[in-house]
N, C-alpha and C positions, 0 to 999 in steps of 0.2 A: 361370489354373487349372492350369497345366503343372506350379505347385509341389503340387497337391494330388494329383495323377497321379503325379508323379514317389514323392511319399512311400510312395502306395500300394503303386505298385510293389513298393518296398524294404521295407515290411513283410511282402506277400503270400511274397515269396521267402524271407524270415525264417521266416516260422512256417510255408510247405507242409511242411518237412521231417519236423516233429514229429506234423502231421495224418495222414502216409504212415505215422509209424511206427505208430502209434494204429490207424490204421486195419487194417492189417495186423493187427497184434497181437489185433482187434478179433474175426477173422474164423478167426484159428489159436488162439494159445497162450492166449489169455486172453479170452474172450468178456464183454462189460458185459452186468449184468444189466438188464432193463425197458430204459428208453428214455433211459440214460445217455450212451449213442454219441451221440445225437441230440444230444440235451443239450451234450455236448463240441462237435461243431459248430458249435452256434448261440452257443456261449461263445469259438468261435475267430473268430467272424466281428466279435463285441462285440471280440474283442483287437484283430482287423486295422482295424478304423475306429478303436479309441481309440488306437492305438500311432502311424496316421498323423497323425491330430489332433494328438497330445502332440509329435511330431518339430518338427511345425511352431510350436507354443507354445511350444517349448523355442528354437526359430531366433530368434523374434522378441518371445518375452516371457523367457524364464528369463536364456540369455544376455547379453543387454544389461544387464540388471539385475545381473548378478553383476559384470562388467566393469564399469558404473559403480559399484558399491560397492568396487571392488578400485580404482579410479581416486581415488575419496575418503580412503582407505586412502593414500596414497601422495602426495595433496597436504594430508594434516591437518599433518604434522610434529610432532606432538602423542602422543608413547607413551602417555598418560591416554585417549586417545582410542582409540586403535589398541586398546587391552587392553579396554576397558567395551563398546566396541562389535562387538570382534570378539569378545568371551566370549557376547555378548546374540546375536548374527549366528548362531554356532554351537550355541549350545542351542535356541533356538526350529526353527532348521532341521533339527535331528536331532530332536528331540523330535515336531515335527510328520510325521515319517516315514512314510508307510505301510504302507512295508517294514516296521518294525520294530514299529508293531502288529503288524500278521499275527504275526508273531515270536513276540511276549509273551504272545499268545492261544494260541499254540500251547504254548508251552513251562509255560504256566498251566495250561493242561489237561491235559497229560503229566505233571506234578508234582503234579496236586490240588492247588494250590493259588492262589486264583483274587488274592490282594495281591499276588504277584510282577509281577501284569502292569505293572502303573503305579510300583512299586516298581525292575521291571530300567530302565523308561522315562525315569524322573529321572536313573538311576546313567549310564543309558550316553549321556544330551542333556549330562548336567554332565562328566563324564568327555573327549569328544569337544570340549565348547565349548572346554576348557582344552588340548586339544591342538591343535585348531584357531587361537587365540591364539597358540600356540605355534610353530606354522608359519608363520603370518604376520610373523611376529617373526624367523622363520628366514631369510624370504626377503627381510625389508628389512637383516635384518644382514648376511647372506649366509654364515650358519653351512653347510656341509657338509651335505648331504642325508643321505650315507650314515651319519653319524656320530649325526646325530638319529635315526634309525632305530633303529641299533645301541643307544644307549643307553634307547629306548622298549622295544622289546623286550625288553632285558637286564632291565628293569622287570619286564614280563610274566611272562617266565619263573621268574624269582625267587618271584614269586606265585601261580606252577604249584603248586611245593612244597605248597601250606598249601590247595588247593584241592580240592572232591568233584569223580570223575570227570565225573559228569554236567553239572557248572557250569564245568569247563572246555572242552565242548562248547559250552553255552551262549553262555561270555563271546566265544567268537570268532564262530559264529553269529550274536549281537551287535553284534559289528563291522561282519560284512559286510551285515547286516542295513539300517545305520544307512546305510550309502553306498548309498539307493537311489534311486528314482524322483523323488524331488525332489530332494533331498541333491546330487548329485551335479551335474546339468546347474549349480549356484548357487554349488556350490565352485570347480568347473573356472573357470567364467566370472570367479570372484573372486579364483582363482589370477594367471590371464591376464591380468584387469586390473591388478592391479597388478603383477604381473613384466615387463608391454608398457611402463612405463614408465623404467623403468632403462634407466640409458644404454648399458650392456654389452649388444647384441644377442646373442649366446654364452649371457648369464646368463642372460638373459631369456626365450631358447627352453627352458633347461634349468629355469629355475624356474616356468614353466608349468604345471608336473607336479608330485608327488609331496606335494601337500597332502589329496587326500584319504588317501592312504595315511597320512601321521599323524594326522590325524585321528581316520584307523577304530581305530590301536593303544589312543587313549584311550578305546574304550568295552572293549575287552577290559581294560586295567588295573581300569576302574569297576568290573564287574560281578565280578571276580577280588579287590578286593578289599572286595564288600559280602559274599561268600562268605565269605572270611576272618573276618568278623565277627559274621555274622548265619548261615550255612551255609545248604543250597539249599532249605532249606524245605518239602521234598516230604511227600505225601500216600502212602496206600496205594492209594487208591481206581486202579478198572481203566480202564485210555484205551482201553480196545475203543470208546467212544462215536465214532461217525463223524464225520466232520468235518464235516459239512454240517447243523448245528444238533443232531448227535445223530438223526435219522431212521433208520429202519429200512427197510426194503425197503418203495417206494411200492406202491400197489394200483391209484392211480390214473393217469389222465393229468394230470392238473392236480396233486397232488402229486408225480410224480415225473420231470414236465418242464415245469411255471409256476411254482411253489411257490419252487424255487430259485432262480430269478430276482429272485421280488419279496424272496425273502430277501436275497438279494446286493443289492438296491437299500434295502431300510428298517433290514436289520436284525435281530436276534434276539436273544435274554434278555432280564433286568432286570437292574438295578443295578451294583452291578461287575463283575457276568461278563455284561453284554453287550456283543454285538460289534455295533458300528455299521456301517451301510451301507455302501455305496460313496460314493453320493452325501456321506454326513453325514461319512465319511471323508473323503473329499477335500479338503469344507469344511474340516475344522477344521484339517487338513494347510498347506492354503493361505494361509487368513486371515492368522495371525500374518506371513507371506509378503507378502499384499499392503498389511497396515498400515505395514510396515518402508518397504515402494515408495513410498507416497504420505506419507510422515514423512521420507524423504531426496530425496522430488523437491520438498517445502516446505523443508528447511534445506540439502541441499547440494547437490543433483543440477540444478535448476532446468532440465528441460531443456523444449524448445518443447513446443509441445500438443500439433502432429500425432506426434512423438516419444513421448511419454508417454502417448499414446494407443495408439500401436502398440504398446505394451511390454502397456498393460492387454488389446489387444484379442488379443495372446501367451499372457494368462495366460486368457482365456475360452478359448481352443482348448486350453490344457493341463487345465482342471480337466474339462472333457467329456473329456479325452483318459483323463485318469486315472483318472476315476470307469465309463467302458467297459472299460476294461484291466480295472481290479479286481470288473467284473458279470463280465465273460468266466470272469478268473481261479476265481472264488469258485464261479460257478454249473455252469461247464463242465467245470474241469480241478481241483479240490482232491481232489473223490470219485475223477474218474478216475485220478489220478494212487495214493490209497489201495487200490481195487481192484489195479490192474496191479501193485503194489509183493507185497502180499498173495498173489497169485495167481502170481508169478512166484520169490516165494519157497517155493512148495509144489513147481515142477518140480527143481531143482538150485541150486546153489551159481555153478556154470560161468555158465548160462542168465543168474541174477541180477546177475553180475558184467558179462558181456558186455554185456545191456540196460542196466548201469547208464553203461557206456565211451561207448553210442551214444545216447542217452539226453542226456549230457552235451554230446556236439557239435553236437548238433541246439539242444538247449534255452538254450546260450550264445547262438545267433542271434539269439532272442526276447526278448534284453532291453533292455529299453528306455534305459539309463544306458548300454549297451556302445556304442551307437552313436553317443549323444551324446560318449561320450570318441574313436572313433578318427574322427570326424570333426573332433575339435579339432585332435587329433594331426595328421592329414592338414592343416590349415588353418594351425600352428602351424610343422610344419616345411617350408610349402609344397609338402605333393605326395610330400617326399624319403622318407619315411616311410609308405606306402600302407596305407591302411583296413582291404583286404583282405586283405593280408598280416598284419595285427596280429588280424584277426579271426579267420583260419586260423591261428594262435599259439594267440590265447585256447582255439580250439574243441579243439585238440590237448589243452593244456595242462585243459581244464574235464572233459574226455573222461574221462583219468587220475584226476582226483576221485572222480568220481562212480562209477569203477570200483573206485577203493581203498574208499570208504566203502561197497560192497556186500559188498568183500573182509573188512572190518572185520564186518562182519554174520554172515557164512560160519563166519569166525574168530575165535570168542569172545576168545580168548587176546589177539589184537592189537588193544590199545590205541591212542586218538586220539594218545596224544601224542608213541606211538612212530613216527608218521608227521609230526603237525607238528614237534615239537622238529628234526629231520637237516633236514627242508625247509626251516624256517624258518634256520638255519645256513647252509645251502647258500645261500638266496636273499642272505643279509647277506654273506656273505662274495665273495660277485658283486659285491658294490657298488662292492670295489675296481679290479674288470678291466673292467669295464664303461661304456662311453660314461656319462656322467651325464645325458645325456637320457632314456637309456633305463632307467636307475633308478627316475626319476619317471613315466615311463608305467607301469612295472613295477608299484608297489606301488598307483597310483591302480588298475590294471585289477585287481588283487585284490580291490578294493572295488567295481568297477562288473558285476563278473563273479559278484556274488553278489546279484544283482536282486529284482526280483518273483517271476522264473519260478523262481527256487533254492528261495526263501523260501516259497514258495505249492506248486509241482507238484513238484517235485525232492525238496523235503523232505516230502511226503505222501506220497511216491513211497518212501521212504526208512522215511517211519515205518510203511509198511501192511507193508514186509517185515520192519522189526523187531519190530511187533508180532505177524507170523504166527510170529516164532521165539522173542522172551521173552516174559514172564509182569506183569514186576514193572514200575511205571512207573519206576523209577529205573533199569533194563534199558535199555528201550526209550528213554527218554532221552539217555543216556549213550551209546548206538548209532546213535541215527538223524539227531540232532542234530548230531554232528560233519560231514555232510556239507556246511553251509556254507560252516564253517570250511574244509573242504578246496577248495572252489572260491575261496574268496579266498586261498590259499595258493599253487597249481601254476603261476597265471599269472605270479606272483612270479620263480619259476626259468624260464619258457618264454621269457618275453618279454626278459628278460635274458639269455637264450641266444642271443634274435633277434638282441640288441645285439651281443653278439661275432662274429653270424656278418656283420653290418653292417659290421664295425670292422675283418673280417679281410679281407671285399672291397671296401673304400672307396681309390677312387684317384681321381688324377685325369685328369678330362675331355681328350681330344682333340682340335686343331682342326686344321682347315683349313691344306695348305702353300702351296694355289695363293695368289698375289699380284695382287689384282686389284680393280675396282671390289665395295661389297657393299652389299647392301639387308637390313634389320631387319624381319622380319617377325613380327606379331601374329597369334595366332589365340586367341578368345573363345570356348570351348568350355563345353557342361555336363560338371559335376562327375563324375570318372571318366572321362572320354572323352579323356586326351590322353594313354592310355598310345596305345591304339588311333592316335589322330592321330602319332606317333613310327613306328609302324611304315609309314603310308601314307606319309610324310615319305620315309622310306627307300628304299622304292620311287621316289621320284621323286629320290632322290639329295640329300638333306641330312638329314644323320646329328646326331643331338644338338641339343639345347634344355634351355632353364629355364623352368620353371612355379612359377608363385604362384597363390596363392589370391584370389578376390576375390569380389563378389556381383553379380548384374544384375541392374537395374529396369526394367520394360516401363512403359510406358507407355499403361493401361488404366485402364478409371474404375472396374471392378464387383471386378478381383481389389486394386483397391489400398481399395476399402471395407474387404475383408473380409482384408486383410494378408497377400496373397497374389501382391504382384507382385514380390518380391524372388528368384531364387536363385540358388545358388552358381554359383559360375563358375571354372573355371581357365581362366589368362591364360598364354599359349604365345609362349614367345619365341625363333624361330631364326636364324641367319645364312645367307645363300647369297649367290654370283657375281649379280651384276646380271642378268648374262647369261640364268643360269639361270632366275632366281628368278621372271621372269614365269611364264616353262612352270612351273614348277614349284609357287607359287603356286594357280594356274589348276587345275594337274591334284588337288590335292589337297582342293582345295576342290571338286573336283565326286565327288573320291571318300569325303568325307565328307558330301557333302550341303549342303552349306550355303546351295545354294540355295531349299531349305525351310525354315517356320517354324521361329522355335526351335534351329535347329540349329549356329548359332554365326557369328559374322562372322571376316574376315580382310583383313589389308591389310599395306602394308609402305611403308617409305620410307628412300631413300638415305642412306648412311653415310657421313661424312668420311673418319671415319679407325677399324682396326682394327689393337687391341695386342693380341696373344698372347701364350705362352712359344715359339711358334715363327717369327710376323713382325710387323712392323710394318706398317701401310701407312698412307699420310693423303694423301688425294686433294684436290690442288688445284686442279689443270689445268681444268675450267670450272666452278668454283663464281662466276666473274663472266658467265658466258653469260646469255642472255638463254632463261629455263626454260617451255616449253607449260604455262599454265594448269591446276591439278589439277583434277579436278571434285569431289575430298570433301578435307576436311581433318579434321583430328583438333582436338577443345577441352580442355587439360587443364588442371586445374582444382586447385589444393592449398589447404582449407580445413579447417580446425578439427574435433576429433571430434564428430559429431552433425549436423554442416553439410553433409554429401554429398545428403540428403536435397532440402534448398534448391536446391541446386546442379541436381539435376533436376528439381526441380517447375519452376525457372523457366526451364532450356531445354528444358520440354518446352510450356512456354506458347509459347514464339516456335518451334515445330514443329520440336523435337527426336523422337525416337523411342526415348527411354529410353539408359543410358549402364552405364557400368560403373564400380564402385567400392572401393578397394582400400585397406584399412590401412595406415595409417603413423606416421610420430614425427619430431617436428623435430631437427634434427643442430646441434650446432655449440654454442661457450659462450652464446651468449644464448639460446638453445631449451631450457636444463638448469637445477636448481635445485638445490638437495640437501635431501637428507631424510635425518637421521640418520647424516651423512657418505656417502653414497651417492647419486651425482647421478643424477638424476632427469630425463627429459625427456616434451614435452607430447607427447600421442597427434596425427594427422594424420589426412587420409583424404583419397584421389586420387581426381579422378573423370575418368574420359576418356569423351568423348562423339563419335561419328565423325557429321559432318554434311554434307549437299551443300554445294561453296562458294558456292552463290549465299544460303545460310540461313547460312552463317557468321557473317555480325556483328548477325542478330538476335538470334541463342541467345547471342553473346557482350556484348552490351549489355544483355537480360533478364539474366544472371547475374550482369551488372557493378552492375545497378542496384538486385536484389534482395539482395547479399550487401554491398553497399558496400565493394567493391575497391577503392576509391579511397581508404578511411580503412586507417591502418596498423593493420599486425596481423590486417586479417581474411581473408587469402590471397592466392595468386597465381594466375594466369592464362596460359597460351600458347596459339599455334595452329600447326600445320604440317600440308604438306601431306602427302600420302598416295598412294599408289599400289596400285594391283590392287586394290580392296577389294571382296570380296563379301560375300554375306551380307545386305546392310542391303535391306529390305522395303520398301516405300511403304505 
């Protein structure tokens, strides 16, 4: 249950900030009328339960699934394949968006005109599928990131020319629209998978990234150029209609704090202008989703049951996740975000701008795809790369948006495009000085930084002060709509700002002059917690380590029902003096605790030999002595991807106590294939399991006889001993 805790957590600290601003605001400058405050509450609490649901859904249902479809991608060798399937892969998943309903409803009803909505929805699923193919095609040719960019864009902008203002709001709103709450955890996973398989480790970290950002330019061409042909189709009719079904100031308590709820859950109109539930949203969002899952775990995926069932029992915790997220959003925060927008545009221009700066850094926290992407990032570049640091980028960089598009509000005169056209420049012409890893975080977080919370409160927020200042809906369209576009635009230049400032302090690591015995030690830590571990290190005198990413499985009957016994882990690896390294070991492990549940294990064992760029050393002098019995040893374990699983259910039957598990890929010419003249290698997965040695060769005999180590091809097996180890519970 510590993963259902741990998620909470990280949501609650997400979204407090935006409750304080609210609340605040609530009590000075802008007071909710009737029992809307409430209302917002009880909608923030529907977001914090489904946001932690969805994290977890997204860990153990979206991801895998996108990674093995990214994995089938790259062993078909078959381009007929790679183009039908990734064109069908990429419209169904944009198409079924939720984001980008909310989007089409909104911008239908700003326009009066109610066949845009399913009209922009074909243009921008068809538009994105074919860019989406496109990408994929990039990354197994291995065309230039930056280059495919520039020339999508150059696309774009050409098709500014011939475009209404209002609709080239729209087309990038659009965009960012399209990279949301599903979208995105499905691409990234289907990036990863198949870039994890190229034999270039370099490529592969850097082609991770930057498909959803092409992706998202192909709904801005779509929609840009149905404009050119058809033009934006607007209405006269007034969008003073609230957003909350069109209601007018409640009378009662049951209309003006239950009413909205059961709306956000059933539903409201008929026919084509109505807007479906949550619930029914979610549905249709997912289905074509999970048809795909059970049509490729029958023809290509085949993976075991208990496998394939953790992926389906991923996507039950996502669609409760998403279907909360979108009661919250809809019933708590649409109106309030219209009110406050409305109401803060009647005190000044300044006030509007300010609130829309902090507004922006708060409201980036809350989105649910921003976290799914710098958690990959964090898992992809091992650590090198921190979550938090990309997340304090975004919230700078979303801040700036959300302040220019209030500036735009203020400032009739200033046009969207005289803020995208220099930024979008600026961000392309980065592409050259800039690490190419950080390219494709760059432009994917364009897309993941215009979520739910842009699409739904930010943009309500947006349209209630352009409606308190124009008249016409093609005004207020053309004003209030650009704000999404500008949040998937600023992280484009912040985050590639990161990269240089990465690029200008990257050197390399320090070691050790003394010459002398040295022991390797591990520490198994939860996720985030080894900046903190480096500094207790320090104090006890070993300076520097490398961390990777991996995952831990406990070993419990009730969280492994409900898919809940896996999570992240970084794996800590330092050197110190023999000498030291007991004291040292010892003290750090009680200054992080490890002697309580949960809190990470540690151990270490003797080194032959260490190469530097400063010494040599290779200790031979008693490796034939006669060595004291260790009492734990280490089982490690290299099997096939999907197989780490096996590997601990069956030394957890001969009285293992859960292990740890780590990504990898087979090395060498027989481990490689090619695809498309680009060798290819098979995915792996390490599991290390720490056991007492009097249990050693029974977890090693169950593992041997559950996974048939003995037939080739189906992994390998070691055991060594181990020294200091704490941590491990009875």
């Amino acid at each position: 249950m510590s993963v259902l805790i741990s998620k909470f957590k990280e949501v609650l600290i997400s979204v407090t900030p935006i409750l304080v601003i609210v609340l605040v605001l609530n009590f000075t400058l802008t007071p909710l009328p009737g029992l809307l405050f409430l209302r917002f509450i009880i909608g923030a609490l529907f977001i914090i339960v489904g946001l932690a649901l969805l994290f977890i859904g997204v860990d153990s249902g979206f991801l895998p699934f996108g990674d093995h479809m990214g994995a089938t991608f790259m062993k078909s060798n078959k381009m007929r394949y790679i183009i039908i399937v990734g064109f069908i892969f990429g419209f169904f998943v944009i198409f079924a968006e939720p984001d980008l309903h909310v989007l089409t409803v909104q911008v239908a009803d700003a326009l009066s005109n109610v066949e845009l909505k399913d009209i922009i929805r074909i243009v921008v699923a068809s538009g994105s599928g074919v860019m989406l193919l496109l990408g994929i095609i990039r990354i197994v040719k291995g065309f230039p990131m930056n280059i495919t960019l520039i020339i999508t864009y150059a696309i774009a902008f050409v098709l500014l020319v011939f475009a209404d203002s209002e609709m080239i709001a729209i087309a990038f709103d659009s965009s960012a629209a399209a990279t949301g709450i599903i979208t995105v955890p499905l691409v990234l996973a289907l990036a990863k998978g198949i870039s994890s398989m190229k034999r270039d480790s370099k490529s592969a970290e850097v082609d991770s990234f930057g498909l959803v950002g092409i992706m998202a330019s192909g709904a801005v061409i779509g929609v840009l150029v149905l404009n050119m042909f058809f033009g934006s189709g607007g209405g006269e009719a007034s969008t003073a209609e609230a957003i909350n079904n069109g209601s007018v100031a409640s009378l009662t308590v049951f209309d003006d704090l239950v009413k909205p709820f059961i709306t956000a859950i059933i539903g409201y109109g008929e026919g084509s202008g109505r807007m479906p539930g949550a619930l029914e949203k979610t549905l249709i969002g997912l289905l074509p989703i999970v048809i795909m899952l059970f049509a490729f775990q029958k023809l290509k995926f085949h993976l075991r049951t208990k496998a394939f069932l953790k992926i389906l029992i991923g996507f039950v915790y996502s669609f409760v996740g998403i279907a909360l997220f979108f009661i919250g959003v809809n019933a708590g925060f649409l109106e309030v975000g219209m009110e406050i927008g409305k109401a803060l545009a009647g005190h000044s221009g300044a006030v509007l701008v300010c609130f829309g700066f902090v507004l922006g850094m708060v409201g980036i926290l809350t989105e649910p795809a921003v976290h799914v992407l710098t958690h990959q990032i964090e898992d992809v570049t091992n650590g090198y790369i921190r979550r938090r640091t990309v997340l304090a980028t975004l919230a700078i960089g979303v801040a700036i948006a959300v302040g220019l598009s209030m500036l735009r509000i203020v400032i009739p005169g200033l046009m969207l495009w005289h803020i995208l056209l220099p930024g979008f420049a600026i961000s392309l012409i980065l592409t050259f000085f800039v690490p190419k890893l950080f390219v494709g975080i760059a432009f994917d977080a364009g897309g993941v930084a215009s979520g739910p919370m842009a699409a739904t409160f930010v943009l309500s927020f947006a349209r209630g002060a352009a409606e308190a200042t124009y008249l016409t809906p093609a005004a207020v369209a053309a004003e209030s709509f650009g704000v999404i576009a500008l949040v998937a635009m600023t992280p484009l230049i912040a985050l590639q700002a990161l990269g240089l400032i990465y690029k200008l302090k990257s050197s390399t690591p320090e070691f050790v002059d003394d010459v002398g015995e040295y022991e390797l030690i591990y520490f198994v830590v939860n996720m985030g917690v080894s900046a903190r571990l480096f500094k207790v290190a320090e104090k006890h005198g070993i300076h520097g380590g490398t961390v990777s990413i991996g995952r831990g499985s406990v070993h419990s009957r009730l969280p492994e029902i409900l898919g809940l016994n896996e999570v992240r882990k970084e794996i800590v690896t330092m050197i110190a003096e023999k000498e030291h390294a007991v004291e040292a070991i010892k003290g750090i492990s009680e200054d992080m605790e490890l002697h309580k549940p949960h809190h990470g294990i540690a151990f270490s064992y003797p080194l032959v030999g260490l190469i530097s760029h400063k010494n040599t050393v290779i200790n031979t002098d008693n490796r034939s002595e006669v060595k004291e019995a260790a009492m734990h040893q280490i089982i490690h374990t290299i099997v096939g991807k999907g197989m780490a699983e096996d590997v601990i259910d069956a030394a957890n039957k001969a009285g293992a106590r859960g292990g740890t598990i780590i990504n990898a890929r087979s090395g060498g010419e027989h481990g490689a294939h090619k695809l498309f003249s680009v060798e290819v290698e098979d995915e792996k997965e390490e599991v290390f399991i720490i056991s007492k040695a009097e249990s050693t060769n029974a977890i090693v005999e169950s593992i041997k006889e559950c996974l048939n180590l003995d037939e080739p091809g189906n992994g390998i097996m070691f055991v060594m001993d181990v020294n200091g180890v704490y941590g491990i519970h009875d």
